[in-house]
N, C-alpha and C positions, 0 to 999 in steps of 0.2 A: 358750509353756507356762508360764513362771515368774509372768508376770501373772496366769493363771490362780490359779496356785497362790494368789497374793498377795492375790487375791480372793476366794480360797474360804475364806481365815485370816483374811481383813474379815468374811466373809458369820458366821463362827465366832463369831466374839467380838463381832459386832451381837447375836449370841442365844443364844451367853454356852454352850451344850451343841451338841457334836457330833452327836449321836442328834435331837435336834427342828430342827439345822439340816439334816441330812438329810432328815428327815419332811416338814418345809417346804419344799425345793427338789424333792423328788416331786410336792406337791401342786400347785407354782404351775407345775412343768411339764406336769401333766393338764391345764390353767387354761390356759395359753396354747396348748396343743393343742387345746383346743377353743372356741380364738379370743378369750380373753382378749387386751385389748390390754397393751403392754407399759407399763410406768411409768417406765421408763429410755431414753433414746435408742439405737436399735439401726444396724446393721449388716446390709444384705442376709444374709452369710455367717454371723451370731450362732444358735448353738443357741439351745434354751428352754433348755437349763445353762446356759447363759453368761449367759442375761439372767435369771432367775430367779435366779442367785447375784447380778450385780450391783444387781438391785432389793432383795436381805435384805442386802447392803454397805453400799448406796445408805440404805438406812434408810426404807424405801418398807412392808418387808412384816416384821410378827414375830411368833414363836409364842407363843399362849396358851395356855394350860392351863386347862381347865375340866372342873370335879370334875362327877362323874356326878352325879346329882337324888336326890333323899335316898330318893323312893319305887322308883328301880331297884333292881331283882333283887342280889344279892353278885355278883361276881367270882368265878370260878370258881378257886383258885390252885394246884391240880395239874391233871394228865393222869393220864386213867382208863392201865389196862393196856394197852386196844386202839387208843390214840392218840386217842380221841372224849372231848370234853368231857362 
């Protein structure tokens, strides 16, 4: 459990924010769920967390950020009264 740990505080500070290394370790486990191969040497017994944190440790996979197209719609930045955008 502590290696764990120790690699999810690598996978952190490979991509520098908490909140996009999150985002990124959901996405690459949709990714290897649906048959992505892995970029790291695995483990019979290895979840997709386990190999998807060590592939963004690894320095295999990292978040970008890309600004919406200048011609999309605004961002919506409250919620109506009835919860609907």
């Amino acid at each position: 459990m502590r290696q764990q740990h120790a690699l999810l505080d690598a996978a952190i500070k490979a991509v520098g924010n908490r909140y996009h290394t999150t985002m990124l370790i959901a996405k690459r486990i949709r990714q290897l769920h649906h048959g992505a191969r892995p970029q790291v040497p695995t483990e019979e017994a290895d979840s997709f967390f386990t190999i998807a944190v060590r592939e963004i440790a690894a320095g295999h996979l990292s978040f970008e950020s890309v600004p919406p197209p200048e011609s999309a719609p605004p961002v919506p930045t409250a919620i109506s009264g009835n919860g609907h955008l």
